[in-house]
DSSP file (Angstrom, degrees, kcal/mol; ACC not computed):
  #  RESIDUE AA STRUCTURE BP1 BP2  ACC     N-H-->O    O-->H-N    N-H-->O    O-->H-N    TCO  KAPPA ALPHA  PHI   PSI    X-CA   Y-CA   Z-CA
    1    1 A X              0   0    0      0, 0.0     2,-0.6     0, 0.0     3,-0.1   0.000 360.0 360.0 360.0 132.2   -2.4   20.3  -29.8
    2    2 A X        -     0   0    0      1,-0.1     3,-0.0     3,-0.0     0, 0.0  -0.722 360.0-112.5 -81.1 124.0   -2.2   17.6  -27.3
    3    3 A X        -     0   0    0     -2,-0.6     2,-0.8     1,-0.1    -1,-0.1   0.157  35.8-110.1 -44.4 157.9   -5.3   15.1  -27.0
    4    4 A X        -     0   0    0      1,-0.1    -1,-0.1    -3,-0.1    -2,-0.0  -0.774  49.4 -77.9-112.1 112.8   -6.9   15.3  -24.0
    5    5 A X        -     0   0    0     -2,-0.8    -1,-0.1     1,-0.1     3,-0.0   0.692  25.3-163.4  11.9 114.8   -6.5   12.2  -21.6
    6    6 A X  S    S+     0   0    0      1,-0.1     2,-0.6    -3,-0.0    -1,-0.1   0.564  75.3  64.4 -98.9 -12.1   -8.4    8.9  -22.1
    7    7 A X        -     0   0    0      1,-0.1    -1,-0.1     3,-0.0     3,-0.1  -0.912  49.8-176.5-130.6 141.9   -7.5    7.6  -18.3
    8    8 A X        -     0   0    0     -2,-0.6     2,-0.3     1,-0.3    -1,-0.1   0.821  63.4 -45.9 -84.6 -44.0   -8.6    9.1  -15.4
    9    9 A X        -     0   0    0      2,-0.0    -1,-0.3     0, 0.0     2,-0.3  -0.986  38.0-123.5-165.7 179.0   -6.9    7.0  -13.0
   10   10 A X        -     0   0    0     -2,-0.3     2,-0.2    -3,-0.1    43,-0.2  -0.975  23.1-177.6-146.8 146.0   -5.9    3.5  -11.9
   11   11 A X        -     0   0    0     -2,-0.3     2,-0.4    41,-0.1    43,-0.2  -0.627  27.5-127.9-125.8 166.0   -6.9    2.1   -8.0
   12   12 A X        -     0   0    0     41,-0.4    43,-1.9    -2,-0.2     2,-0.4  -0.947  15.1-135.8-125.8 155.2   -5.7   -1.3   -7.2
   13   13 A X  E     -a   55   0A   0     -2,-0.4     2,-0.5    41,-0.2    43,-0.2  -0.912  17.5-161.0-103.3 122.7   -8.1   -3.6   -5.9
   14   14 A X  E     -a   56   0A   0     41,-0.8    43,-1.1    -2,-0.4    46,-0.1  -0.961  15.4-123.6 -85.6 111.8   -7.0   -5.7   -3.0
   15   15 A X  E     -a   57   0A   0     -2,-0.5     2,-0.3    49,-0.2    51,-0.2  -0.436  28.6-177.1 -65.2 139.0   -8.8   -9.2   -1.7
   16   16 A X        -     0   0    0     41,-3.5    43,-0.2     1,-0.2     3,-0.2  -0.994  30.9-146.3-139.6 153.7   -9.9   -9.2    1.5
   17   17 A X  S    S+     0   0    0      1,-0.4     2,-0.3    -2,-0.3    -1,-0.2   0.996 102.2   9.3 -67.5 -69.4  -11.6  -12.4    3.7
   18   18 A X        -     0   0    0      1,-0.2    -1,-0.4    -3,-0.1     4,-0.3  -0.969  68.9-151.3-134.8 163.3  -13.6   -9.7    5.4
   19   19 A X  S >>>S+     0   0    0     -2,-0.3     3,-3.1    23,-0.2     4,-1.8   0.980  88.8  54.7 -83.5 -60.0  -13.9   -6.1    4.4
   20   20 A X  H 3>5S+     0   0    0      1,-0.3     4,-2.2     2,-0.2    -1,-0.2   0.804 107.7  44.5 -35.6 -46.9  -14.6   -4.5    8.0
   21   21 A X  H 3>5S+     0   0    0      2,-0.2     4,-1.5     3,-0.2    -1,-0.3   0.802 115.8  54.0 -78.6 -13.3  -11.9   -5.8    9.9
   22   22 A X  H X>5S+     0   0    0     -3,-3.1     4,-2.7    -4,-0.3     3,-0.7   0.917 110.1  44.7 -78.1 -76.3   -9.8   -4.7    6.7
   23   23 A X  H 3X5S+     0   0    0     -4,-1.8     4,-2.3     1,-0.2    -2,-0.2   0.955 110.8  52.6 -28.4 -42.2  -11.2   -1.0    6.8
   24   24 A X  H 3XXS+     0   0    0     -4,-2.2     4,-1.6    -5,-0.7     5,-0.6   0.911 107.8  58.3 -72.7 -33.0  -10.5   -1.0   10.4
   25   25 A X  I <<>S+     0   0    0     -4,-1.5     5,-1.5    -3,-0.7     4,-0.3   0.910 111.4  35.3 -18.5 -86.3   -7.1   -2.1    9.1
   26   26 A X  I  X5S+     0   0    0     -4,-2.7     6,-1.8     1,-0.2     4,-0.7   0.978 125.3  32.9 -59.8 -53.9   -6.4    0.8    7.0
   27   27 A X  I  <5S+     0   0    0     -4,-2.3     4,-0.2    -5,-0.3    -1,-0.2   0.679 114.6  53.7 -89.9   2.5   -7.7    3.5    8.6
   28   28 A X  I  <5S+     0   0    0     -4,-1.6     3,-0.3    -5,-0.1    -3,-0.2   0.659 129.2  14.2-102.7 -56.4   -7.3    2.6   12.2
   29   29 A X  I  4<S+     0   0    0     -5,-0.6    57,-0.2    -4,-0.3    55,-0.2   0.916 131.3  44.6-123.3  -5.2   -3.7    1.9   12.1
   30   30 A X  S  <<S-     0   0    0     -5,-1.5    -1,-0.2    -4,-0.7    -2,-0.1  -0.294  97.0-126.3-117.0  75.8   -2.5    3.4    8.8
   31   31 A X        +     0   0    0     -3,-0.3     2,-0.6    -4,-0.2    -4,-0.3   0.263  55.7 155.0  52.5  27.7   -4.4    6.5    9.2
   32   32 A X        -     0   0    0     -6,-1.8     2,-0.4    -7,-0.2    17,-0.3  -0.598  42.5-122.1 -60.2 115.4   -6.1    5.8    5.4
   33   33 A X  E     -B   48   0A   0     15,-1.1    15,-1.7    -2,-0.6    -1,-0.1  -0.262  17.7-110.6 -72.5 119.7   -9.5    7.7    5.3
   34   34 A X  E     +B   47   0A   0     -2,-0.4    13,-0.2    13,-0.2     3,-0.1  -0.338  37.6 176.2 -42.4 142.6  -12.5    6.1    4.7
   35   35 A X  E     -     0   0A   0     11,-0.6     2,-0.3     1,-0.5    12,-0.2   0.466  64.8 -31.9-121.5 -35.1  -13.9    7.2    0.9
   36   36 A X  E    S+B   46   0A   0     10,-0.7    10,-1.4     1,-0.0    -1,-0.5  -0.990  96.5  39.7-166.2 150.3  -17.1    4.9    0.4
   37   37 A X        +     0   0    0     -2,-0.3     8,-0.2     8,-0.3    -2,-0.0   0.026  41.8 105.9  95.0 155.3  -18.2    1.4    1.6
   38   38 A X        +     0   0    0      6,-0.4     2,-0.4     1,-0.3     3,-0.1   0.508  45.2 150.4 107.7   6.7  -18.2   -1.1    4.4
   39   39 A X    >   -     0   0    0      5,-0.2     3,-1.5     2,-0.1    -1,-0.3  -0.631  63.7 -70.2 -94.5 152.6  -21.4   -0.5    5.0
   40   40 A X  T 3  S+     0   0    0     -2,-0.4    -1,-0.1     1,-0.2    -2,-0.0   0.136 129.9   7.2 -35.3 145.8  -23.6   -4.5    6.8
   41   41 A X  T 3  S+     0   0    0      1,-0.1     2,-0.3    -3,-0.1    -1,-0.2   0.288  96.3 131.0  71.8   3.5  -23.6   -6.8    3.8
   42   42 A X    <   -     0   0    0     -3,-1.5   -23,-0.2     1,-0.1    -1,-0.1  -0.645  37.9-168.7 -90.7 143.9  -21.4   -4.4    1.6
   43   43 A X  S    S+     0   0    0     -2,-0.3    15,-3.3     1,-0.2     2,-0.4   0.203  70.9  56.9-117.7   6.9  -18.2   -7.1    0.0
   44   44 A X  E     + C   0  57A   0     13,-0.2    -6,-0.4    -5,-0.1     2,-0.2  -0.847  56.5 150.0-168.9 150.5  -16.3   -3.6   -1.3
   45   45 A X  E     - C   0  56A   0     11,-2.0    11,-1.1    -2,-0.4    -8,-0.3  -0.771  30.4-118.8-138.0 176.7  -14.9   -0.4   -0.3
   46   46 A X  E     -BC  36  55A   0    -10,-1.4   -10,-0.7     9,-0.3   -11,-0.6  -0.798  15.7-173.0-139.9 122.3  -12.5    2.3   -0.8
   47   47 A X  E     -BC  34  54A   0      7,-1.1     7,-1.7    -2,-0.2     2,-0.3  -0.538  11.6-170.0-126.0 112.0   -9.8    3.5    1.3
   48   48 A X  E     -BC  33  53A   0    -15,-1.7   -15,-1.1    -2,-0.3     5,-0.3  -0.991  13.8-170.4-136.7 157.7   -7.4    6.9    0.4
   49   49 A X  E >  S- C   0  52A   0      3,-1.7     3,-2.3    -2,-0.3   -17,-0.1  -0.781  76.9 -19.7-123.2 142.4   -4.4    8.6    1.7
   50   50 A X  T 3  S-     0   0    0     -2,-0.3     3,-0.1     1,-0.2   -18,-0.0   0.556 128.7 -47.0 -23.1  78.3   -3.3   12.1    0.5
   51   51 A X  T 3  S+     0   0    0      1,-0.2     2,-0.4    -3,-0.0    -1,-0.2   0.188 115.3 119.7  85.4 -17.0   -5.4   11.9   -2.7
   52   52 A X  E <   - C   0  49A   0     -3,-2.3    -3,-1.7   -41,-0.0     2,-0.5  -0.773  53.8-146.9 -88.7 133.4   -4.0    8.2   -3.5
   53   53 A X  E     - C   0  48A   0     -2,-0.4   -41,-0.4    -5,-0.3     2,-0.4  -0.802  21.8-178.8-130.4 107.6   -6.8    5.6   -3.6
   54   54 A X  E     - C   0  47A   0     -7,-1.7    -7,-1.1    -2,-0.5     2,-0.3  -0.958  12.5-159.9-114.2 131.2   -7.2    1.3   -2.5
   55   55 A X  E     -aC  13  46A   0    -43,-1.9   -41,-0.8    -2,-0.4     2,-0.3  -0.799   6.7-157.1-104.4 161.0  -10.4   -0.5   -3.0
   56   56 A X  E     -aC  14  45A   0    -11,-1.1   -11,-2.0    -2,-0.3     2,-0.6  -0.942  10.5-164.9-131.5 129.0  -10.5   -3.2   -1.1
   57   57 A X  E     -aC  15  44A   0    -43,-1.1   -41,-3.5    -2,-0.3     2,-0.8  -0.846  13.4-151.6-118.7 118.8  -12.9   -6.1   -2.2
   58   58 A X  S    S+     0   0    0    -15,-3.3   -41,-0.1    -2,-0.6     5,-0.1  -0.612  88.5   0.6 -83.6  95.5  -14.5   -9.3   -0.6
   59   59 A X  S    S+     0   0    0     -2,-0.8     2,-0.5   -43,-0.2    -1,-0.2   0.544  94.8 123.6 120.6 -21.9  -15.2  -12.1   -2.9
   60   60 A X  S    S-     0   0    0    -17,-0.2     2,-0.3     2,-0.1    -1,-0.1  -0.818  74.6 -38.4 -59.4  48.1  -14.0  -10.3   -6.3
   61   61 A X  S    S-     0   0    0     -2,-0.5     2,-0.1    -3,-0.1     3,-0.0  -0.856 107.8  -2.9  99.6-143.9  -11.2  -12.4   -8.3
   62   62 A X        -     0   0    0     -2,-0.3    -3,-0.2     1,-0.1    -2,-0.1  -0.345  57.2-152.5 -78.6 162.1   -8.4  -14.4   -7.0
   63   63 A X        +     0   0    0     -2,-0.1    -1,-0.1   -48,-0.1     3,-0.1   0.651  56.7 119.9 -75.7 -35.7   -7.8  -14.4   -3.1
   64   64 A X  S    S-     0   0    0      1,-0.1   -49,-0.2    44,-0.0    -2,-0.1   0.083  81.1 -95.7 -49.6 155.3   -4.7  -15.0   -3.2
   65   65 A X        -     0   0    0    -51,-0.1     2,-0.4    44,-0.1    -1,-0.1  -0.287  46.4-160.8 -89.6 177.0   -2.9  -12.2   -1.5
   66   66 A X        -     0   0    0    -51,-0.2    44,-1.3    -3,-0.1     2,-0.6  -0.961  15.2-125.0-145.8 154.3   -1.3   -8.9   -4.0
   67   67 A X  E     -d  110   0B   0     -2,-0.4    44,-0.2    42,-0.2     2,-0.2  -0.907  16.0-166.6-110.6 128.7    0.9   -6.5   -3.8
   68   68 A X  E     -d  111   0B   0     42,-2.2    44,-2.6    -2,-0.6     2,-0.3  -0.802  19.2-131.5-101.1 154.4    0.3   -2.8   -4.4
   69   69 A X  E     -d  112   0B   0     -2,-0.2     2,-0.3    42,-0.1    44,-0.2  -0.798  23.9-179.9 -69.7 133.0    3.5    0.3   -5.0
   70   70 A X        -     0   0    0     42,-1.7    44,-0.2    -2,-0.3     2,-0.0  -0.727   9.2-165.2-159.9 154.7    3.4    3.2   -3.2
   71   71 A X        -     0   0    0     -2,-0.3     2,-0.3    42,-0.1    44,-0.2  -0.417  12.1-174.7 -92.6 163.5    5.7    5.5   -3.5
   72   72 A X        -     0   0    0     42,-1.0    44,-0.3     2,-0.1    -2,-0.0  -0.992  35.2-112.9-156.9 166.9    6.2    8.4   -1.0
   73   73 A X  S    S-     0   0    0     -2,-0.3     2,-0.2    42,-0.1    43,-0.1   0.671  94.0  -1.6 -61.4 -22.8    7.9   11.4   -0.3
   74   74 A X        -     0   0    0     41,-0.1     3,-0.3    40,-0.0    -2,-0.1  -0.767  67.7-118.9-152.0 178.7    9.9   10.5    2.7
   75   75 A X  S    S+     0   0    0     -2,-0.2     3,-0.5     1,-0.2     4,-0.4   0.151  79.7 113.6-139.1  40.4   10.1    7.5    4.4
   76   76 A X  S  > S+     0   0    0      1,-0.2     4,-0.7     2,-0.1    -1,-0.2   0.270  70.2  67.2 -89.3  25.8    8.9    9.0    7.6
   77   77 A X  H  > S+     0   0    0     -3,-0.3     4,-1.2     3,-0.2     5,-0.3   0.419  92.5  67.4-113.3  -2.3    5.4    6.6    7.2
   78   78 A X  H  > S+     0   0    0     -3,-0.5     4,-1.3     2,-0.1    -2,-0.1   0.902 101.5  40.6 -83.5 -27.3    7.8    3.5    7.7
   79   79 A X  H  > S+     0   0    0     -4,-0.4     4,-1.9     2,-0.2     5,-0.2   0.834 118.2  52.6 -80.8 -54.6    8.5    4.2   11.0
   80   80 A X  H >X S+     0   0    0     -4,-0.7     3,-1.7     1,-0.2     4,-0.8   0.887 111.6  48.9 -42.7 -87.4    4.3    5.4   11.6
   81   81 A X  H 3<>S+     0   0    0     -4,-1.2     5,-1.8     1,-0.3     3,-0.5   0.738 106.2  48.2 -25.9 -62.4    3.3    2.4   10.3
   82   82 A X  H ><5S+     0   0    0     -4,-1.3     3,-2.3    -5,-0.3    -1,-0.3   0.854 113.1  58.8 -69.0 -16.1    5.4    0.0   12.3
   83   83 A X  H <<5S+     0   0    0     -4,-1.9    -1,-0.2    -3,-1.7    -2,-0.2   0.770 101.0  47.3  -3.1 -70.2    4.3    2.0   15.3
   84   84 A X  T 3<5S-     0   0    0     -4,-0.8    -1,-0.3    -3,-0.5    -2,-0.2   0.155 126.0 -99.7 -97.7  16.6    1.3    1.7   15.1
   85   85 A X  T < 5 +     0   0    0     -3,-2.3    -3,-0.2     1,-0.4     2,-0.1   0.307  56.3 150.8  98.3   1.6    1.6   -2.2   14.5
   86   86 A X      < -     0   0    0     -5,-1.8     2,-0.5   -57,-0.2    -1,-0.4  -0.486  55.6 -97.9 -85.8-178.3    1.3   -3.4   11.2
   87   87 A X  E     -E  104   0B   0     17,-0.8    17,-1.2    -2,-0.1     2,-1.0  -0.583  36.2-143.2 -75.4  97.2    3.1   -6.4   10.3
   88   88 A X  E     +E  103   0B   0     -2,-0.5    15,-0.3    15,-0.2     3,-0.1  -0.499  18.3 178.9 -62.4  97.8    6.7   -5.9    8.4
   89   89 A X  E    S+     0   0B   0     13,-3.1     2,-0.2    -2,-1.0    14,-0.2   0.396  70.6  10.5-119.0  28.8    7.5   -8.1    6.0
   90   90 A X  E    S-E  102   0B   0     12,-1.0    12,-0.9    14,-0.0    -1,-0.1  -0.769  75.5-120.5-156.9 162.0   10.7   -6.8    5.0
   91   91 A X        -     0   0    0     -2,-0.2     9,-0.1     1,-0.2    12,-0.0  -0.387  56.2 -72.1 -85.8 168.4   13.0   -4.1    6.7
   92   92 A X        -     0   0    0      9,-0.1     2,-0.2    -2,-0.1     9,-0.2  -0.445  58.6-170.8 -72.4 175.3   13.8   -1.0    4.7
   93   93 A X        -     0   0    0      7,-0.8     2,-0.3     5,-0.1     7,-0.3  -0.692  20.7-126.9-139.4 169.7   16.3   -2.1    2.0
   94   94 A X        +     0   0    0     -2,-0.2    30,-2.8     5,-0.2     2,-0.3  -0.965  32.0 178.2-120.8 142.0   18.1    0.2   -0.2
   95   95 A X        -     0   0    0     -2,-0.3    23,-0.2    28,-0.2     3,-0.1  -0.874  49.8-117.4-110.0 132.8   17.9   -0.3   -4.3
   96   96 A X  S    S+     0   0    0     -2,-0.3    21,-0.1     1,-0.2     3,-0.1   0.658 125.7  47.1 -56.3 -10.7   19.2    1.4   -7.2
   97   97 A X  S    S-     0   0    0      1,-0.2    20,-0.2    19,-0.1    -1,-0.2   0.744 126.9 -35.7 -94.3 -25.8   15.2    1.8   -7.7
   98   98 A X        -     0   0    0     18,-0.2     2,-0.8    -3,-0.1    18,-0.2  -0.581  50.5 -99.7 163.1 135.3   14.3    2.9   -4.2
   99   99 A X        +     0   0    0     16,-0.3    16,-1.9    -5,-0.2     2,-0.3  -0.577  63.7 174.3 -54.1 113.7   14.8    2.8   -0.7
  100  100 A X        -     0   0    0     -2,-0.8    -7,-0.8    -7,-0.3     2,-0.3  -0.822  34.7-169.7-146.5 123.4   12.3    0.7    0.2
  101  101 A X        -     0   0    0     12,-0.4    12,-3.2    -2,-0.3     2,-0.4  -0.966  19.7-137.5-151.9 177.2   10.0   -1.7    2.9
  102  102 A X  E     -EF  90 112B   0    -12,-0.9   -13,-3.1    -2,-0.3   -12,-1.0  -0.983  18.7-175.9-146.4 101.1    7.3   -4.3    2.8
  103  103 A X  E     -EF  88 111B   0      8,-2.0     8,-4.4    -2,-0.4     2,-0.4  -0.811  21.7-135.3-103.9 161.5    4.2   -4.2    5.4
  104  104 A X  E     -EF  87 110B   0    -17,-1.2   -17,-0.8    -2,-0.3     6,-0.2  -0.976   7.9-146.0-112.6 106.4    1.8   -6.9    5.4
  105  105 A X    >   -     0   0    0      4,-2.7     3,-1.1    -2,-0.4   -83,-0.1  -0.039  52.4 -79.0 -66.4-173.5   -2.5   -6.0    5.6
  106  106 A X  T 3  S+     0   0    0      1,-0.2    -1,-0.1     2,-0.1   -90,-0.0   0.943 129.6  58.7 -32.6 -58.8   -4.8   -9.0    7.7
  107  107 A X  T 3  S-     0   0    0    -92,-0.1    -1,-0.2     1,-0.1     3,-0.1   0.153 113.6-104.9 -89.4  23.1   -4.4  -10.5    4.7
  108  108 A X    <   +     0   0    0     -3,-1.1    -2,-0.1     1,-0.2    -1,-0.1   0.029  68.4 132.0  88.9 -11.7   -1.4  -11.2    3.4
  109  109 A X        -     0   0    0    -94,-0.2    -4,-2.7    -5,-0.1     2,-0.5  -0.210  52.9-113.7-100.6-166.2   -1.2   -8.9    1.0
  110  110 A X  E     -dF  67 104B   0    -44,-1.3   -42,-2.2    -6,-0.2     2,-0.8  -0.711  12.6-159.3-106.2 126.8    1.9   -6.8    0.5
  111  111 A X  E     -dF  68 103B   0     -8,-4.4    -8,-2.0    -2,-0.5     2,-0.7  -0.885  10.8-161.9 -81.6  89.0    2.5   -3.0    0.9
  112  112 A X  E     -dF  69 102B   0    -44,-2.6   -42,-1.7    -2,-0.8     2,-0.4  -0.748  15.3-174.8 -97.9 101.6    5.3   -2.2   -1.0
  113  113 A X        +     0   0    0    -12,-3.2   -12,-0.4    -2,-0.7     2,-0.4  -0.772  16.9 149.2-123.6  87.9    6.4    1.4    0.6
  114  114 A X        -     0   0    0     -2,-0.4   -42,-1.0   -44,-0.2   -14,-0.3  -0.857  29.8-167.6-145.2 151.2    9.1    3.2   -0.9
  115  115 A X        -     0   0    0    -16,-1.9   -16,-0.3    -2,-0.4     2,-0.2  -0.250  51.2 -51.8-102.2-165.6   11.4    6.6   -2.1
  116  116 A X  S    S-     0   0    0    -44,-0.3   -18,-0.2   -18,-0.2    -1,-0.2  -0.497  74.4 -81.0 -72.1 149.3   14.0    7.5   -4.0
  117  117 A X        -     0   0    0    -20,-0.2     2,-0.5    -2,-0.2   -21,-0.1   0.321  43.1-114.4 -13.9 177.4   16.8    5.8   -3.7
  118  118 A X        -     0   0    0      3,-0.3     3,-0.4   -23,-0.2    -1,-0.1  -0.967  28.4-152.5-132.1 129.7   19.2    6.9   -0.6
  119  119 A X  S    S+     0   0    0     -2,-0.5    -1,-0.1     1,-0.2    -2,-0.0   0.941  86.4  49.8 -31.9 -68.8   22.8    8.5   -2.2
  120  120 A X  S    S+     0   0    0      2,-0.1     2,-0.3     0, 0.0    -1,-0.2   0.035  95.5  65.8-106.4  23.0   24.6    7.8    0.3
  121  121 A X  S    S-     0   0    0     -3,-0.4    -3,-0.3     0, 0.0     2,-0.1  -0.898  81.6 -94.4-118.3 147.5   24.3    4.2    1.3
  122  122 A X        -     0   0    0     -2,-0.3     2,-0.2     1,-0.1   -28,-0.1  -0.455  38.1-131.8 -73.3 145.7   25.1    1.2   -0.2
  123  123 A X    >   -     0   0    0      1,-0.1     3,-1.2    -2,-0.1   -28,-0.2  -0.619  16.7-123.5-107.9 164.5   22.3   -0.7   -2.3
  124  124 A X  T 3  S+     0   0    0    -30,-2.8   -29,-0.2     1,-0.3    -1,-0.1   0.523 108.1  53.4 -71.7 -15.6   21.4   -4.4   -2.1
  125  125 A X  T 3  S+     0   0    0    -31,-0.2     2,-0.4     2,-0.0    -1,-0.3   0.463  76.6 105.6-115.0  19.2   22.1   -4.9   -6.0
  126  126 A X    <   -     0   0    0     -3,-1.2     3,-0.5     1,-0.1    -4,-0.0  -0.805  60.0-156.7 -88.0 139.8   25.5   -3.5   -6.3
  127  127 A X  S    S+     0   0    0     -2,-0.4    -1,-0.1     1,-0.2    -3,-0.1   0.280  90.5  70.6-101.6  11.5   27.2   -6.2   -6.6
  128  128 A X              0   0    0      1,-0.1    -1,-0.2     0, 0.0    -6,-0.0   0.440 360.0 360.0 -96.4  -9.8   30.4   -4.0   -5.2
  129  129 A X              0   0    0     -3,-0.5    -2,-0.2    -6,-0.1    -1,-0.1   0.648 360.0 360.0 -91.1 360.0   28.3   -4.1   -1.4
């Protein structure tokens, strides 16, 4: 008989200078749903995308900016995204770990947005490209 799970989940926390214009961030131009939060005087919130989960916190830990994964099915949200303006702070790449690209929130920190690998293109760490 298998034990039954001691974690439920894990959310990554993001610093933000301020949380509104960071909500407005996420769900205004990558379509993230509000969950909870944001509300005058509130310094944290939380932010989800099909079922996947960001808190974003004012005032919590370091400032300094962080980088969250998330992986996704396709990589038709790289194209949405830049669309709709955020900041690109790498182009896609291809990997022997995943095809891959890098947006940037308000606040520096780093979206790291990526799929499986591509087949049939060469990746950046073969050292035969």
């Amino acid at each position: 008989m298998t034990p039954p799970n001691k974690i439920e989940n894990t959310i990554p926390v993001l610093p933000v200078s301020d949380l509104a214009r960071s909500l407005d961030f996420y769900t205004r131009v990558l379509s993230f749903r509000l969950d909870w939060g944001g509300e005058e005087g509130s310094r944290i919130g939380s932010v989800s995308r099909d079922g996947c989960g960001v808190m974003l916190a004012r005032g919590f830990g370091p400032a300094s900016p962080q980088w969250v994964w998330i992986g996704l099915e396709d990589e038709t949200v790289f194209q949405e995204w830049r669309e709709a303006g955020a900041k690109v702070a790498q182009e896609p790449r291809n990997w022997s770990w995943a095809y891959e690209m890098k947006f940037e929130d308000p606040d520096g920190n780093v979206l790291w947005v990526g799929t499986e690998p591509r087949r049939d293109e060469p990746r950046a760490d073969d050292p035969e490209s």
